[in-house]
N, C-alpha and C positions, 0 to 999 in steps of 0.2 A: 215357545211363545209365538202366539200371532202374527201376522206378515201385517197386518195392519198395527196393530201394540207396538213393534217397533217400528215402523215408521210415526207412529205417533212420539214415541220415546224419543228420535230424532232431533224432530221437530223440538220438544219440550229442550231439551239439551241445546238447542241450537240457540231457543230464548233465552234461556238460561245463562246463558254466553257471555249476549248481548247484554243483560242486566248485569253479567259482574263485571265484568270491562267497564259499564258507565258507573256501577259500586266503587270500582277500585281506579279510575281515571279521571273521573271528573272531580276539579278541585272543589266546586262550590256546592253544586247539587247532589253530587254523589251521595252524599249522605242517605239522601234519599230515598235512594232504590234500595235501602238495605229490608222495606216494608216488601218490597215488592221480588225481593232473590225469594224469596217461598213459593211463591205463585205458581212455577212449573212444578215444583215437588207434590204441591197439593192436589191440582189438578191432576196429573197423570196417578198418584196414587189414589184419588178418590173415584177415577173414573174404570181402574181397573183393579187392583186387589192388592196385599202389601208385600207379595213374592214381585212384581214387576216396580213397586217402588222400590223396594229396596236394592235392587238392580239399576235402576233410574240413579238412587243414591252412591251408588259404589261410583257407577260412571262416571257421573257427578264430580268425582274426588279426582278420576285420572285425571279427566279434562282439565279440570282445574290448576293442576301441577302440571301441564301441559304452557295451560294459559297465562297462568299468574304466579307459576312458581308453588316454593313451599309457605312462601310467606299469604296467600291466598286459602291455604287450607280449612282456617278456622271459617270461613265463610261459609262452604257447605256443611261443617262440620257443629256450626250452630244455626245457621236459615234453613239449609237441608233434612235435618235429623227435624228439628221444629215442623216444617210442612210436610215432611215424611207422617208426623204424626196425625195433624191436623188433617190430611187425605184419609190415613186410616180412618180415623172415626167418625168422620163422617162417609165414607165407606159403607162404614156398619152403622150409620142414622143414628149413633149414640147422643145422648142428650148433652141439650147445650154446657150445663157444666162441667159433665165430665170431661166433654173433647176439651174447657179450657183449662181445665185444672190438669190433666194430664201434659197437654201442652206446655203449658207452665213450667210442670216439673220435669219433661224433657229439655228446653230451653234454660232451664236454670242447671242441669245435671254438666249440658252440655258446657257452660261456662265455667263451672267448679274442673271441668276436665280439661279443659283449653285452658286453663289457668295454673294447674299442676302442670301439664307438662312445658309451657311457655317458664316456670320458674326453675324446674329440672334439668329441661335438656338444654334452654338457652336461656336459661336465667335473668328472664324479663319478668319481673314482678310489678305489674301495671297497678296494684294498688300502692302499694310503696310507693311508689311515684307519683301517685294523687296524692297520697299522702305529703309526701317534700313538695309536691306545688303550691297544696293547700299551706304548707307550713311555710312557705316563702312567701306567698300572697298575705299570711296574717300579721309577718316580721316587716313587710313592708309597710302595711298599715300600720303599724307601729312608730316605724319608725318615722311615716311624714307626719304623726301625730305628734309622736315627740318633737319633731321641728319645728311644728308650728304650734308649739308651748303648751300644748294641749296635756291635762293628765292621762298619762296611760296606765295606773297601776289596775285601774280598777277595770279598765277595758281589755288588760291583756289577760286578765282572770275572766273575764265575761268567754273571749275570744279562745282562751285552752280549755273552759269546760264544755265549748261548743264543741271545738277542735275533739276532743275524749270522746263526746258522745255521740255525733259523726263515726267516730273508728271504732265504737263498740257497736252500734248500728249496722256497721257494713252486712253481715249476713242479712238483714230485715230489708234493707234499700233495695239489696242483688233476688230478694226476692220482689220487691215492689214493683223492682223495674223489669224484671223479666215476665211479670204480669203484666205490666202495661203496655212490651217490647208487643207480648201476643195480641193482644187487645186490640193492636193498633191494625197488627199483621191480617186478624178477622176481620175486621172492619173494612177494611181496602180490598183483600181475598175474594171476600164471599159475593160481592156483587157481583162481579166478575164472573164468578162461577158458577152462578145461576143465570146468567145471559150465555155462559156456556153449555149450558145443558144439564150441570151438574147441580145435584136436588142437594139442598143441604136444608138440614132439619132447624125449624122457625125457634129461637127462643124465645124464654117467655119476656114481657113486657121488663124494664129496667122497675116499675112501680112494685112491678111483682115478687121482685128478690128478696127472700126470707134467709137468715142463717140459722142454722140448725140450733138449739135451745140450747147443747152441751156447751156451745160458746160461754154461759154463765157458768158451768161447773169448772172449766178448766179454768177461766179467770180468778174466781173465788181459788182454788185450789194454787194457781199459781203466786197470787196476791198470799195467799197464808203460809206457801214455802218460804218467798221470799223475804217475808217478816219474821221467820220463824228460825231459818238456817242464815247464820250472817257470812255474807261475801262482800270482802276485799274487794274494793274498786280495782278497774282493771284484768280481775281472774278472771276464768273459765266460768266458773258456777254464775257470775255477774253478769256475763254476758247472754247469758243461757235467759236468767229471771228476766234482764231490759230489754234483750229480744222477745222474748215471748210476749210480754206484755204490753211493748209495741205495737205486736203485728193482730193481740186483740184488740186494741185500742180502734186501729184501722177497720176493724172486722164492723165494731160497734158504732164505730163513724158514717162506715157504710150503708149498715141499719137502719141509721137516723135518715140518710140522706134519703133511703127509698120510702121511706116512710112518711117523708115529707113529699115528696112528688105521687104518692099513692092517698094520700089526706088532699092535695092542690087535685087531684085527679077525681076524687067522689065531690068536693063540694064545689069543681066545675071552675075553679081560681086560674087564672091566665097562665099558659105553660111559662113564662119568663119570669114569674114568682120564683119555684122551686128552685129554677139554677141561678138564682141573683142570692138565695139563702145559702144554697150549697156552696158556691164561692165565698160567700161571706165564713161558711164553719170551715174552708179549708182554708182559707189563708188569717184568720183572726185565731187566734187561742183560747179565750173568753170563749167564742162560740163554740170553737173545737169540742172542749169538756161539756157544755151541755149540748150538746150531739151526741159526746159517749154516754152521757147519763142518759137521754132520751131513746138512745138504740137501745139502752140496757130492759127499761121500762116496755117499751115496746116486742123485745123478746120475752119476756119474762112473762108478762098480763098479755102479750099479744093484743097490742093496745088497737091495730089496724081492724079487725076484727070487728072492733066495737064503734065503728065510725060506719054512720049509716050516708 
């Protein structure tokens, strides 16, 4: 390695440092810099090849168990490996969705693995315990409702079918959120990076985002399993059909959504239009479903297409 590479490595380690000490010590903001613990990973792998990030990464790990313990680990072990990846491909100029769908599914690998061995070796099962929070926070509800003469029969069955479908959702959320964890982490990164010198490849327009057509076969085909094979609430198979057809639902919601800022964008309608609709279909349910209906239309007919 280079006499310059590692002193750049240095330096990146040295940031690096700095951000997880204010990650891991500061009570209120810390939270914060958990966007910005990637930044040196990215950077030095992007700037030089993924034999010296991955050596950045190892480093990474002593240092850490140096600084913060073992209890520290999962920090590089998930913003590390994430901007390890994130350097890589844009590295190699790969297209914007790859690098973030890879991303993605590095950052989501990395928590399914932090989370095995957090329930293994030290037997901390952080969903279980969202779980009992959630279930304490819903018993409490209850019970000042109950107090204050309020019926609770019918709100404590609203409250557990929530509760159910929350805990059969968990895989679909751990992916939502680990796309939104990256999402966040490009967004704050890439500036950055390009006022450092480093070229990262332009995606396309958010109006422009199309999903691939098979999104209808898999839906159709998932929708006809599910009606077809009957699963017990609560199994394996159930969870498999509500997941799935969750994380299309979103797919199709997405659709709509670009589809409406790509229709606001040919007939020249004020940008504040399309994100005052798109708030509207993500927090409204009525809108929600015709969002999925209209993503669905739109992939299908390629409705965009036909709007002059």
């Amino acid at each position: 390695m280079k006499a310059k590479e590692l002193t750049e490595g240095a330096i990146n380690l040295a940031i690096y440092i700095i951000i997880l000490l204010m990650f891991l010590y500061l009570p209120i903001f810390g939270g914060l810099f958990m966007f910005i613990v990637p930044l040196p990973f990215i950077y030095y792998t992007a700037k030089n090849d993924w034999k010296a990030g991955l050596l950045f990464l190892i480093a990474s790990f002593i240092l850490t168990l140096i600084v913060g313990s073992w209890i520290a680990l999962p920090v590089p072990f998930l913003y590390g490996i994430v901007g390890f990846v994130l350097g890589w491909n844009i590295y190699h100029q790969r297209e914007a969705l790859i690098t973030f769908s890879t991303s993605t599914l590095a950052f989501l690998l990395s928590v399914v693995i932090v989370y095995i061995i957090s329930v293994t070796l030290f037997d901390m099962n952080f969903i279980k315990e969202t779980q009992s929070i959630f279930k304490e926070v819903m018993d409490q509800t209850l019970s000042i409702l109950n107090y204050m003469g309020e019926e609770t029969v019918q709100i404590k069955e609203q409250l557990t079918e929530a509760y159910d479908l929350i805990i059969s959702l968990v895989p679909s959320l751990l992916i939502l959120s680990s796309a939104f964890i990256v999402l966040i982490i490009q967004f704050i990164s890439y500036p950055i990076l390009k006022r450092l010198g480093i070229q990262v490849k332009t995606a396309k327009p958010f109006r422009e985002i199309t999903l691939p057509k098979s999104l209808i076969w898999y839906f159709l085909i998932t929708t006809l399993l599910s009606l077809i094979i009957e699963a017990e609430k609560g199994t394996f198979l159930y969870n498999v059909f509500i997941n799935l057809l969750y994380l299309i639902d979103i797919c199709f919601i997405l659709q709509a959504i670009t589809f409406i800022f790509d229709y606001c964008y040919k007939k020249r309608i004020h940008k504040a239009w399309p994100i005052i609709i798109s708030v509207f279909i993500i927090v409204n349910p009525i809108f929600n479903q015709l969002a999925k209906i209209l993503g669905i239309i739109d992939l299908g007919f390629e409705l965009r297409k036909r709007i002059q």
